[in-house]
C-alpha atoms as an extended CHARMM CRD file, in Angstrom:
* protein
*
       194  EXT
         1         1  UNK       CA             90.3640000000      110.7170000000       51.6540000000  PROA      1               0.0000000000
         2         2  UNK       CA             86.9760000000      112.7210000000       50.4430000000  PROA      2               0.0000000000
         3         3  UNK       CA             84.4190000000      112.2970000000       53.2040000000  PROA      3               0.0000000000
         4         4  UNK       CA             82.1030000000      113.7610000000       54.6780000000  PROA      4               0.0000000000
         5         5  UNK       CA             83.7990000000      113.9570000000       57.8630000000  PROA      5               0.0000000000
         6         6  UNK       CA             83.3040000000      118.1240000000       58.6560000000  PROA      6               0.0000000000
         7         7  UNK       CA             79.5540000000      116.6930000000       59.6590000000  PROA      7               0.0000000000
         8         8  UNK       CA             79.4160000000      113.2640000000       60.9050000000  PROA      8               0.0000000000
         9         9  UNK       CA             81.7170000000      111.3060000000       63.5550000000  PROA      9               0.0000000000
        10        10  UNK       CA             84.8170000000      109.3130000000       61.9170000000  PROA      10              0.0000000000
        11        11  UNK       CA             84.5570000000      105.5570000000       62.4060000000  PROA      11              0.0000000000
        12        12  UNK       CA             87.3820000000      103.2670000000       63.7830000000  PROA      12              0.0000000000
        13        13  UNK       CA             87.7100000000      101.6630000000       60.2130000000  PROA      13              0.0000000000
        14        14  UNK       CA             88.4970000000      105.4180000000       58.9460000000  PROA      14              0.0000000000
        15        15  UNK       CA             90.8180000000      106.3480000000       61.8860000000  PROA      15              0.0000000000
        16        16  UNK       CA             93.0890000000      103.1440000000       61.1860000000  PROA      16              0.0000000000
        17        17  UNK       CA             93.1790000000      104.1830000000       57.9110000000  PROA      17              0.0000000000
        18        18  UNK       CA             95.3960000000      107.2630000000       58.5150000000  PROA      18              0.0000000000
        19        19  UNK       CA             99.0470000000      106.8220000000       58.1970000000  PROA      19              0.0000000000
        20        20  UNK       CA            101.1350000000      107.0360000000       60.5110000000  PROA      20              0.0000000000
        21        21  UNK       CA            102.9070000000      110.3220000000       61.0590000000  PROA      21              0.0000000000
        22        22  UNK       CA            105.8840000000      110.5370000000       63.0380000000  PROA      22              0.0000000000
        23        23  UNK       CA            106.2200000000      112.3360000000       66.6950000000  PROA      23              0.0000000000
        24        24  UNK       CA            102.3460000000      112.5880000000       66.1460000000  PROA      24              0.0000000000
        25        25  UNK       CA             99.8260000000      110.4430000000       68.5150000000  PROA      25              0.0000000000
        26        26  UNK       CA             96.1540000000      110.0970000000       67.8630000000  PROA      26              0.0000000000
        27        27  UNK       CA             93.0660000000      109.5190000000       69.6650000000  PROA      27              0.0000000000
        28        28  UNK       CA             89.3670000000      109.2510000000       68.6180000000  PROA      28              0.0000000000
        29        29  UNK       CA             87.4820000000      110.6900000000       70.9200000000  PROA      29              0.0000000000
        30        30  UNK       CA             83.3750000000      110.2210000000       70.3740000000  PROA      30              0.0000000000
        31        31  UNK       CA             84.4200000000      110.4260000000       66.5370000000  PROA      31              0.0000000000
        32        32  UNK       CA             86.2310000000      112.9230000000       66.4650000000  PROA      32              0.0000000000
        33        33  UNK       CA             89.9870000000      112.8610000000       65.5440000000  PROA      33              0.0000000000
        34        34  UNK       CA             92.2890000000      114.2950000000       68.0980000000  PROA      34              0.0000000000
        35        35  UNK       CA             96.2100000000      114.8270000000       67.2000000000  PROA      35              0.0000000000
        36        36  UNK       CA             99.1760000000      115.5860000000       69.8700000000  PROA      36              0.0000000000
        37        37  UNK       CA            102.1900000000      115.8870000000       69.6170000000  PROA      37              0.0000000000
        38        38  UNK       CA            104.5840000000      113.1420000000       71.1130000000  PROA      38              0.0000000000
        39        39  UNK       CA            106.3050000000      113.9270000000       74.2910000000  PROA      39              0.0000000000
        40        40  UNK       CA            109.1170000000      112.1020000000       75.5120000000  PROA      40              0.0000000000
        41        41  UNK       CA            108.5940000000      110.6270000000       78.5220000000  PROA      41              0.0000000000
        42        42  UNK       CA            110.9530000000      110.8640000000       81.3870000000  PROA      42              0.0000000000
        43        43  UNK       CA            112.8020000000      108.0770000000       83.5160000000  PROA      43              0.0000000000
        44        44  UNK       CA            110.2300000000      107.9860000000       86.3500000000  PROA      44              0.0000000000
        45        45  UNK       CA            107.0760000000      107.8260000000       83.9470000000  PROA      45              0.0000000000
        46        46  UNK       CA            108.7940000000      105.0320000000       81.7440000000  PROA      46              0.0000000000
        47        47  UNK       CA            110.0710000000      103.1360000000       85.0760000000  PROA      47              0.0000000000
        48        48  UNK       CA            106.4540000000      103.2550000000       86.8800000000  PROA      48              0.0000000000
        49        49  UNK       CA            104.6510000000      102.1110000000       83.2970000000  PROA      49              0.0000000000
        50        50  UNK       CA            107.1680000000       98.8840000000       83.8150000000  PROA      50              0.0000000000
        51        51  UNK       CA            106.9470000000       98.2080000000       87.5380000000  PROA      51              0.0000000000
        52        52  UNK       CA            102.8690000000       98.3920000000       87.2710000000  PROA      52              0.0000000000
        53        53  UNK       CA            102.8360000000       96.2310000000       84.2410000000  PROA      53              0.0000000000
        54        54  UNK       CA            105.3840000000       93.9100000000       85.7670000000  PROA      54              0.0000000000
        55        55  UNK       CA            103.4020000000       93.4230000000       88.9440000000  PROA      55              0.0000000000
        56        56  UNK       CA             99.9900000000       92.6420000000       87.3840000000  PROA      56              0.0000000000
        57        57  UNK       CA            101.0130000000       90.2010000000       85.0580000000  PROA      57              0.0000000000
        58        58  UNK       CA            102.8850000000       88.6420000000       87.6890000000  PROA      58              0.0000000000
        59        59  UNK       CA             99.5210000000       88.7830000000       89.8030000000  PROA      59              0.0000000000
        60        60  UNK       CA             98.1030000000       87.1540000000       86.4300000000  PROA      60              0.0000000000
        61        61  UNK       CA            100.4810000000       84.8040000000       86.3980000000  PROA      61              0.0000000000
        62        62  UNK       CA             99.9000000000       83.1930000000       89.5980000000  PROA      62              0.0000000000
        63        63  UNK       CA             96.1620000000       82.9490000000       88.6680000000  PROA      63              0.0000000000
        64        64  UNK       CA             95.1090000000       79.4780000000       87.5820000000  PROA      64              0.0000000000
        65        65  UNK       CA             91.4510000000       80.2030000000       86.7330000000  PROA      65              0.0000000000
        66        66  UNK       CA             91.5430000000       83.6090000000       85.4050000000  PROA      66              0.0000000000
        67        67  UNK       CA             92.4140000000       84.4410000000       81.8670000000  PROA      67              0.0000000000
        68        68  UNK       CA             93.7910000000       87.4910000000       80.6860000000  PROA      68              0.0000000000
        69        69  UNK       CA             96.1330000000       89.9390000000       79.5140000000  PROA      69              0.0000000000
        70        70  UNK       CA             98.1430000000       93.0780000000       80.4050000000  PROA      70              0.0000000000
        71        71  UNK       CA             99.9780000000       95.4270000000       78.2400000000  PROA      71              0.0000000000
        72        72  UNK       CA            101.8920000000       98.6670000000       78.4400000000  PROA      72              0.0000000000
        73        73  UNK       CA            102.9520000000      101.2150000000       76.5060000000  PROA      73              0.0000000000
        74        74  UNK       CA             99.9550000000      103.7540000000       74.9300000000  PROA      74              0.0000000000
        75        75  UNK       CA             97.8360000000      100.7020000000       74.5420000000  PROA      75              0.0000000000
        76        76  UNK       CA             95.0480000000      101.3360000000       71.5980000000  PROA      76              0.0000000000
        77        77  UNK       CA             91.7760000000      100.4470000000       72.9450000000  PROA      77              0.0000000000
        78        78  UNK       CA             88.5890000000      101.0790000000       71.5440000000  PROA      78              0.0000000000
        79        79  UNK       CA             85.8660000000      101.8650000000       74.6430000000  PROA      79              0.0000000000
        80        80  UNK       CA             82.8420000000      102.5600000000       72.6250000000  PROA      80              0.0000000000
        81        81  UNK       CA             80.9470000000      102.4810000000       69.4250000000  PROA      81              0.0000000000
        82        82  UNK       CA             78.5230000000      105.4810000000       67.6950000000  PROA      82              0.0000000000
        83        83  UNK       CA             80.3860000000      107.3250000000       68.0920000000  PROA      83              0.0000000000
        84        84  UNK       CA             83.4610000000      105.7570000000       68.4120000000  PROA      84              0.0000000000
        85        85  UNK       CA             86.2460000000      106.3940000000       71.3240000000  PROA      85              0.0000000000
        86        86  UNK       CA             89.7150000000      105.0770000000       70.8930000000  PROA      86              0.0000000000
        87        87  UNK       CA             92.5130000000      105.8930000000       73.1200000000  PROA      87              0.0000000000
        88        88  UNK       CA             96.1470000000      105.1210000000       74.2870000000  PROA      88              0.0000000000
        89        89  UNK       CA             96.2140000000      104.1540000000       78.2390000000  PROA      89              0.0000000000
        90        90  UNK       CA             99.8010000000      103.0170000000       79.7060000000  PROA      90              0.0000000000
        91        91  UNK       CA             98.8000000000      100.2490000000       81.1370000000  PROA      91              0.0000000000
        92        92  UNK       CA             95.5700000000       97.8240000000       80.8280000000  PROA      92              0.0000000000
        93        93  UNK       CA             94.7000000000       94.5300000000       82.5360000000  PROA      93              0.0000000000
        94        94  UNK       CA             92.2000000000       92.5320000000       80.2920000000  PROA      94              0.0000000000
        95        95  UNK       CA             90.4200000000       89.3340000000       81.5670000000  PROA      95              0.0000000000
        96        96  UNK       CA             88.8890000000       86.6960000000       78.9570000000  PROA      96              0.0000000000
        97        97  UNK       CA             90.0370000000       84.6420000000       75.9890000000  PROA      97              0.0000000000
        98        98  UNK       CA             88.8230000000       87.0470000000       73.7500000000  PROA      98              0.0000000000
        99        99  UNK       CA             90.7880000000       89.7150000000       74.9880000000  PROA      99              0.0000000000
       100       100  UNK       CA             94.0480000000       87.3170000000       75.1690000000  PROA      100             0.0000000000
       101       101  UNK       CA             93.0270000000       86.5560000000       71.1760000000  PROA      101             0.0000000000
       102       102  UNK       CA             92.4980000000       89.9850000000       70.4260000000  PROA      102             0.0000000000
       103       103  UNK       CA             96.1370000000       90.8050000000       71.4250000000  PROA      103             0.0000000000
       104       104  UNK       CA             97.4650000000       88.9240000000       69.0880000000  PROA      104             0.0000000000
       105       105  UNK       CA             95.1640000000       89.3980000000       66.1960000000  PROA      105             0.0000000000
       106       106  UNK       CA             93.7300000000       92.8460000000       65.9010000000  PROA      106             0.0000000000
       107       107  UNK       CA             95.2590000000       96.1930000000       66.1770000000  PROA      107             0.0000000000
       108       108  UNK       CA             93.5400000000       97.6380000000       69.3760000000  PROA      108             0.0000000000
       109       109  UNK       CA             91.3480000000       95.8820000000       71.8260000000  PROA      109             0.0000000000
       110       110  UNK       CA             87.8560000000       96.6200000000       71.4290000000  PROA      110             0.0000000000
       111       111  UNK       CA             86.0490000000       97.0660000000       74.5390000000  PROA      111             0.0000000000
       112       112  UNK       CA             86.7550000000       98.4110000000       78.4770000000  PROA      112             0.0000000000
       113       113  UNK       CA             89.9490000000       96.9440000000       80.1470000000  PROA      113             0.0000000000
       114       114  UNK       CA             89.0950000000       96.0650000000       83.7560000000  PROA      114             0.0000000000
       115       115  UNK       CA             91.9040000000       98.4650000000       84.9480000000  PROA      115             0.0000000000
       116       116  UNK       CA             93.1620000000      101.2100000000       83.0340000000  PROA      116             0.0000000000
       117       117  UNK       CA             96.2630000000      103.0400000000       84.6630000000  PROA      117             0.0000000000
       118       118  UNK       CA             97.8190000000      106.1390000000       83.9840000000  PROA      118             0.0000000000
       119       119  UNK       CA            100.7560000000      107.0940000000       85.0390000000  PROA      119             0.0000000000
       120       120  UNK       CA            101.3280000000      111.3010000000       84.9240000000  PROA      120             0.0000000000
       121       121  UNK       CA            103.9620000000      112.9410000000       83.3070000000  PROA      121             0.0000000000
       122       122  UNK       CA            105.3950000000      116.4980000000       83.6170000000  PROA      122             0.0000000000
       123       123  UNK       CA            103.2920000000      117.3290000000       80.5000000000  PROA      123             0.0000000000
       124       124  UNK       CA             99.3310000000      116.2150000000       81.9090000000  PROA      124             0.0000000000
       125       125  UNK       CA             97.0210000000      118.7710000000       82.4490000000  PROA      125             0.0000000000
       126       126  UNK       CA             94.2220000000      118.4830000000       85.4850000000  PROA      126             0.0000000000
       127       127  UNK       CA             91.4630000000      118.5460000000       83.2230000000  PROA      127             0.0000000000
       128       128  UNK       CA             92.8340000000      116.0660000000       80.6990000000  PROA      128             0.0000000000
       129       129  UNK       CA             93.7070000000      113.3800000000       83.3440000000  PROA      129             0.0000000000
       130       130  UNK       CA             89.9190000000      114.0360000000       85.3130000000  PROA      130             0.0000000000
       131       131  UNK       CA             88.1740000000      114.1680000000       81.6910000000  PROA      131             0.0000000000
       132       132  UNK       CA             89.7110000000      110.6150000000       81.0780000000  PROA      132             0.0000000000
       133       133  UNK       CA             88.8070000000      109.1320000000       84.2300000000  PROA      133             0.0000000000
       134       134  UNK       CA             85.3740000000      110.1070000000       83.4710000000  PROA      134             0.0000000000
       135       135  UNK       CA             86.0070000000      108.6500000000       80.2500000000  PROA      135             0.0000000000
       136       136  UNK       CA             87.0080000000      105.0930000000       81.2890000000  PROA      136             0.0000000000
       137       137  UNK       CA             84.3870000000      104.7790000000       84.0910000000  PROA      137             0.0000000000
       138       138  UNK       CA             81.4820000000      105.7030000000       81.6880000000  PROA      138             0.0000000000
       139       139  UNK       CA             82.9890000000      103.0840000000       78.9170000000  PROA      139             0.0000000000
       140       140  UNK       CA             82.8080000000      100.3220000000       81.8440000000  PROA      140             0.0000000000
       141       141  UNK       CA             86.5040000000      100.4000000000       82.9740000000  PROA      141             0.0000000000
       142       142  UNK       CA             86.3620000000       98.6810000000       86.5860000000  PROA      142             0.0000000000
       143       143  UNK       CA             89.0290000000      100.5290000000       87.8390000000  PROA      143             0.0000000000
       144       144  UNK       CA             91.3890000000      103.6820000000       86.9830000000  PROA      144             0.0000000000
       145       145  UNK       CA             94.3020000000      103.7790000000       88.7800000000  PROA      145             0.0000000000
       146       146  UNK       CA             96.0530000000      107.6570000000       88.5090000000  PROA      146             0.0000000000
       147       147  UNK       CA            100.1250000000      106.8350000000       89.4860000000  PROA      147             0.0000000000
       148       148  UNK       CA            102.2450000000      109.7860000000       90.3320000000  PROA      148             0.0000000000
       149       149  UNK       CA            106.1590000000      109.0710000000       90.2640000000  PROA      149             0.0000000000
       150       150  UNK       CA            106.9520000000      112.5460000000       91.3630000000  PROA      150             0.0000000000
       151       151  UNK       CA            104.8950000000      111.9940000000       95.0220000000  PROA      151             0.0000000000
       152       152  UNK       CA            104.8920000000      108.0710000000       94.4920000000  PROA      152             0.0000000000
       153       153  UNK       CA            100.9280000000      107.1450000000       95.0000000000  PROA      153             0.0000000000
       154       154  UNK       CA             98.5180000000      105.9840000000       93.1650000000  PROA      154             0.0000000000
       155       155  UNK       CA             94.5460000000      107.1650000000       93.1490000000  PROA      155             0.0000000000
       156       156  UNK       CA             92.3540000000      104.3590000000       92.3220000000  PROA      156             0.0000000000
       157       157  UNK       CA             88.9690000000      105.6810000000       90.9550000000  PROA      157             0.0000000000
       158       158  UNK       CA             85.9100000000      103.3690000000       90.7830000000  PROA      158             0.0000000000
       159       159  UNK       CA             83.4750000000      106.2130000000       90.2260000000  PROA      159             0.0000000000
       160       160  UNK       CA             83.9740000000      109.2590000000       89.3510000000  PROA      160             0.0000000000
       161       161  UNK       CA             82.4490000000      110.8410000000       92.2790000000  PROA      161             0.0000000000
       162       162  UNK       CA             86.1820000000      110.3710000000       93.9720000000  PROA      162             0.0000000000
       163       163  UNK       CA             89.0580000000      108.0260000000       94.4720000000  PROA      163             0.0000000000
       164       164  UNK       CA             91.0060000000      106.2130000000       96.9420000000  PROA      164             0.0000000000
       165       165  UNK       CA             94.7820000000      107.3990000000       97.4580000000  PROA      165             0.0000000000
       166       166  UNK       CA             97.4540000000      105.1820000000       98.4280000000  PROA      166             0.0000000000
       167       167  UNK       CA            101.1350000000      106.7210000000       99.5680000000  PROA      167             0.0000000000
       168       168  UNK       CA            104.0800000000      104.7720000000       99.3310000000  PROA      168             0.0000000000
       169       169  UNK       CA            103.9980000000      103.2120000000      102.4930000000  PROA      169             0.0000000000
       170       170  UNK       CA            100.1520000000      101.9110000000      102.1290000000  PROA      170             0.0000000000
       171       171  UNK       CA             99.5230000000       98.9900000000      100.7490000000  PROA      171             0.0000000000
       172       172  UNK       CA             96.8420000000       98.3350000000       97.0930000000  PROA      172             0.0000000000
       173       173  UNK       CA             94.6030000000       95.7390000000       97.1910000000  PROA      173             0.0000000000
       174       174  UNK       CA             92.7920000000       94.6050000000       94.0070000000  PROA      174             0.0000000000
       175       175  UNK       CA             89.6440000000       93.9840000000       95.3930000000  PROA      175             0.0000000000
       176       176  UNK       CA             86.7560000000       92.0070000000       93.7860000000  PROA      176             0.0000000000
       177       177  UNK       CA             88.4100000000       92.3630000000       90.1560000000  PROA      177             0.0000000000
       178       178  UNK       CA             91.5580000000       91.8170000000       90.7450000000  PROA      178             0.0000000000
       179       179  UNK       CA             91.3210000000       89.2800000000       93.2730000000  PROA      179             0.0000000000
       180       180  UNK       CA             94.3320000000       88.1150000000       95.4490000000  PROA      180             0.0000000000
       181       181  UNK       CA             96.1450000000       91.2360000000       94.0830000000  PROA      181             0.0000000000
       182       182  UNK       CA             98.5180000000       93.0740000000       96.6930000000  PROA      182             0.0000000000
       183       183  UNK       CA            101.6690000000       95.2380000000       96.2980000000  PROA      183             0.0000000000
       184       184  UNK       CA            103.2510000000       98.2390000000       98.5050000000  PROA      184             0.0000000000
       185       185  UNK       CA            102.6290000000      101.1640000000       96.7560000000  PROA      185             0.0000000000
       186       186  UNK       CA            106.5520000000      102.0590000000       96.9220000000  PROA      186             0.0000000000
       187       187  UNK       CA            107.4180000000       98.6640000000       94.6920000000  PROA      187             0.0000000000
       188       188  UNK       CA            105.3530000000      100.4000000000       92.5260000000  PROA      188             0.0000000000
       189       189  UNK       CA            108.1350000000      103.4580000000       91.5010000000  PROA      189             0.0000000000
       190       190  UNK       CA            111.1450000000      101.5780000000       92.8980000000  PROA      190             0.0000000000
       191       191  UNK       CA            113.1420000000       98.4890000000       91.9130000000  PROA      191             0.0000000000
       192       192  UNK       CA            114.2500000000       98.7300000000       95.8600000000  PROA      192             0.0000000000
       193       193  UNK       CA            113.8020000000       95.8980000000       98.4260000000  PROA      193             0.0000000000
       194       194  UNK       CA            111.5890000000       97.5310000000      100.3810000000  PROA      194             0.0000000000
């Protein structure tokens, strides 16, 4: 593709133009393109990704006047425009129609989940994971939630300015955007009864 790429931004029509390449994962990151390499992810990262998902969209489930969505697994979302930032979270919770239409119709979801979680892996890097919480909150994201299967807790950021850590044994409330929404942190990493 002959552009003129080397001095403006690439646009989200141009990035979902690219093929895909295999064991290659791409982001677009205020326009410009970003490649990594794909790492496996291990038991615990893959397990956590499921329990979270599994216990919002039950949440979501139980709520009769909310409408929404939640998905999992390097979700493409689009938080911004001029220049354009698309990433891959784990796990999102949308709430609207439009977001439950956009699911099923478009390719990524354009605009700020109301939670974005990541879950860490053996291969995430301090800076990376504090750049994209910085990231998320400054696109609008409501709430990041950082979950760590190795010490099993999760670090819910509302500003950047610092988060809120909850061990296994504390219970996570939703608060005001996820209303109605509890869960022990330990059902969180565990299929136990606990």
């Amino acid at each position: 593709m002959a552009t003129d790429l080397a001095t403006r931004p690439m646009t989200t029509a141009e990035f979902l133009e690219l093929a895909d390449e295999e064991g290659v994962t791409r982001e677009l990151i205020d326009g410009v393109l970003v490649e990594r390499e794909v790492t496996t992810r291990n038991p615990k990262h893959t397990k956590a990704t499921t329990r979270i998902s599994k216990f919002l969209d039950n949440w979501l489930d139980e709520q009769t006047e909310i409408v929404g969505t939640v998905n999992s697994g390097e979700v493409r979302c689009r938080l911004g425009t001029d220049p354009d930032l698309i990433v891959g979270v784990d796990v999102v919770y949308y709430e609207g129609e439009e977001y439950e239409r956009q699911g099923e119709e478009q390719s990524f979801f354009d605009g700020p989940p109301v939670v974005a979680v990541e879950v860490l892996s053996p291969s995430d890097k301090h800076e990376e994971i504090v750049e994209k919480i910085r990231r998320y909150l400054s696109a609008g994201v409501k709430q990041v939630w950082i979950a760590d299967p190795d010490f099993r807790n999760v670090t819910v950021y509302r500003t950047a300015e610092g988060g809120t850590l909850f061990n296994a044994g504390d219970e996570l409330a939703g608060d005001s955007e996820l209303t109605r929404f509890r869960v022990r942190v330990e059902k969180l990493f565990s299929s136990g009864r606990s």
